[in-house]
Kinemage of the C-alpha trace (Angstrom):
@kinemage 1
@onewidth
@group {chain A} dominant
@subgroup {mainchain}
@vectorlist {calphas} color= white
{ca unk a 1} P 142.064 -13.450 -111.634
{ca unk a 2} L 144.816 -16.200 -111.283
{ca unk a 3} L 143.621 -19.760 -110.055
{ca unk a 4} L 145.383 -22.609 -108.816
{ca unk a 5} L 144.296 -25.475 -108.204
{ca unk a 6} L 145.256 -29.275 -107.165
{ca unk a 7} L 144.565 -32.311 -107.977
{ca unk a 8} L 145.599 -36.474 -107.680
{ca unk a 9} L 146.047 -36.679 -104.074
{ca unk a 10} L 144.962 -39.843 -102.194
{ca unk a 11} L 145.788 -42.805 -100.207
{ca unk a 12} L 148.437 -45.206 -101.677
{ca unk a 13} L 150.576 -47.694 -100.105
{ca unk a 14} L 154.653 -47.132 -99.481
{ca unk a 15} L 156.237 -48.019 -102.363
{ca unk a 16} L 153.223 -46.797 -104.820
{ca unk a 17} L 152.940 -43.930 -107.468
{ca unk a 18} L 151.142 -41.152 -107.691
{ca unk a 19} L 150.669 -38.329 -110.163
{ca unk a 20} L 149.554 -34.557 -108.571
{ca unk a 21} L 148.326 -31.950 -111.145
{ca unk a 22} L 148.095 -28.092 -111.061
{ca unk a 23} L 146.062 -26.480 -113.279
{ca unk a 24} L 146.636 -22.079 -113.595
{ca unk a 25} L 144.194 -19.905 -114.690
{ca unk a 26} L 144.768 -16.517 -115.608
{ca unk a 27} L 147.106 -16.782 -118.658
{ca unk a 28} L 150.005 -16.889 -116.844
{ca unk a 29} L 150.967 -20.219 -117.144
{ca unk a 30} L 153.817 -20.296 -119.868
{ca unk a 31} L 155.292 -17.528 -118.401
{ca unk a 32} L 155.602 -18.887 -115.043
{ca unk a 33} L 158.078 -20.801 -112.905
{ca unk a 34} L 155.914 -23.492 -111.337
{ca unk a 35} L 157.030 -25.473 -108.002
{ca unk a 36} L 155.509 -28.449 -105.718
{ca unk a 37} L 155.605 -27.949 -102.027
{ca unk a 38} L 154.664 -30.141 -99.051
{ca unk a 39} L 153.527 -29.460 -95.902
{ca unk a 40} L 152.897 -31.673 -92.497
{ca unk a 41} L 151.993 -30.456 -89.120
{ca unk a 42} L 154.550 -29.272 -86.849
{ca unk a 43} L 156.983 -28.392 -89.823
{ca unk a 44} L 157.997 -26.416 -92.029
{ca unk a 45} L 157.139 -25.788 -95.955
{ca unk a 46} L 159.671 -27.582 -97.889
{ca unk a 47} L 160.449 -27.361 -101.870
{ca unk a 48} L 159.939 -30.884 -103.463
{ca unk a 49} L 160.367 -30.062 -106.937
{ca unk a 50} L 160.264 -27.080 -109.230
{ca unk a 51} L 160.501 -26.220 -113.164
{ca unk a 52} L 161.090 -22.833 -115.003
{ca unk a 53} L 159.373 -21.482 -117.517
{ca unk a 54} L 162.014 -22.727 -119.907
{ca unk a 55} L 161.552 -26.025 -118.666
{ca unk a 56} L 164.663 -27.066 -116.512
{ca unk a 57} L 164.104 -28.563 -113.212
{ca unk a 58} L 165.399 -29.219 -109.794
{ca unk a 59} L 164.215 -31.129 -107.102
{ca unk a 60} L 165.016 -31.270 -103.421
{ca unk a 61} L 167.878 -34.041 -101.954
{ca unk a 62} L 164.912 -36.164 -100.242
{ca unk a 63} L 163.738 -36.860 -103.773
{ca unk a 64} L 166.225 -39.213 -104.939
{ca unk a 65} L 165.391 -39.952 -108.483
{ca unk a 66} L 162.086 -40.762 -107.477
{ca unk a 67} L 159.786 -37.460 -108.634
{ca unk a 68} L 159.601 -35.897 -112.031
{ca unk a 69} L 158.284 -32.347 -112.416
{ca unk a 70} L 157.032 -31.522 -115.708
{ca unk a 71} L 154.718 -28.679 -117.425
{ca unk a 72} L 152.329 -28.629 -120.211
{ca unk a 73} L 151.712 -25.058 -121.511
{ca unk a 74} L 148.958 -26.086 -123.668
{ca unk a 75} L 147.176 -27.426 -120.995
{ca unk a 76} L 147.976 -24.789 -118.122
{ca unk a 77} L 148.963 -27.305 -115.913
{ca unk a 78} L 151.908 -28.617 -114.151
{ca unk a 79} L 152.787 -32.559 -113.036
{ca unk a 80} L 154.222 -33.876 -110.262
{ca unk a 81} L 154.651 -37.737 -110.917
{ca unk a 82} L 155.520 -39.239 -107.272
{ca unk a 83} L 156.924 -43.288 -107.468
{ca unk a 84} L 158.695 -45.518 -104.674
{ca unk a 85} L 156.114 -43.399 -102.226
{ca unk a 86} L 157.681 -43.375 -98.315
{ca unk a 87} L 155.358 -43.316 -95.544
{ca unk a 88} L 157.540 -39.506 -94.632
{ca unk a 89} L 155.924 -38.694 -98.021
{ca unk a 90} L 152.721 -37.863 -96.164
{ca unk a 91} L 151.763 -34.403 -96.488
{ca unk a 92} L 149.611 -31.782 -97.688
{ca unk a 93} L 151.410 -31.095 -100.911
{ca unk a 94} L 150.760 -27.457 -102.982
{ca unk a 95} L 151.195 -25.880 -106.296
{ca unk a 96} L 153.398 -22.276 -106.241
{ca unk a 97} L 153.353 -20.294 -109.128
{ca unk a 98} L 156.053 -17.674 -109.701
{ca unk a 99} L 155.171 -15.140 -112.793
{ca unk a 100} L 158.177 -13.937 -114.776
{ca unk a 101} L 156.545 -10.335 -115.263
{ca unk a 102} L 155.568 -10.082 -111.930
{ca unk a 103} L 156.530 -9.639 -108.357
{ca unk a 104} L 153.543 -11.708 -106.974
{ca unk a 105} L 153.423 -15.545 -106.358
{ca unk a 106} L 150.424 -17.751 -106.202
{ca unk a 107} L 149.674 -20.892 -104.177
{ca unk a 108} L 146.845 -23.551 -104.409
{ca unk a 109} L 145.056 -24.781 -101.193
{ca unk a 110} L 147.089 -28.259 -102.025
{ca unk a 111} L 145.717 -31.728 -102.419
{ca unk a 112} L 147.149 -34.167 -99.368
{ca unk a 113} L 148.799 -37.175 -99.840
{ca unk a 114} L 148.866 -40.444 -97.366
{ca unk a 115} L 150.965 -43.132 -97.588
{ca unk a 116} L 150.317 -45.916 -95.721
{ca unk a 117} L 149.657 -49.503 -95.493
């Protein structure tokens, strides 16, 4: 049974960090390509960031240097570290999980994010 769940959301003021984990359980973390998305009302899901399995990354244009994605297979969990927060930053934002060995894909219920002063 695969698992995925967020944490680290919150309040934080524009211009503050924030760090969002994903934890996967079912063992098929290191196997997986792992990806943040965010969601707001009245819009559509959009990619933030992702990483492969292998480790390289790519984030989406909005980003601007400001997000790093990163993985720890030992830990089953995957990092989204979020500085220079924007008050459009506001969102529910959610974990995907694409398995190499397998045509499904897994989401978490997402942990939201406010930023505002």
């Amino acid at each position: 049974q695969v698992q995925v769940v967020e944490s680290g959301g919150g309040l934080v003021q524009p211009g503050g960090s924030l760090t969002l984990s994903c934890v996967v359980s079912g063992r098929i973390f290191s196997t997986s390509a792992m990806a943040w998305y965010r969601q707001t009302p009245g819009k559509q899901r959009e990619l933030v960031a992702g990483i492969t399995n292998g480790g390289t990354t790519n984030y989406a244009d909005f980003v601007q240097g400001r997000f790093t994605i990163s993985r720890d297979n030992a830990k089953d969990t995957a990092y989204l570290q979020m500085n220079n927060l924007k008050v459009e930053g506001t969102a529910v934002y959610c974990c995907n999980v694409e398995p190499k060995f397998s045509p499904s894909e897994y989401w978490g219920l997402g942990t939201r994010v406010t930023v505002s002063s």
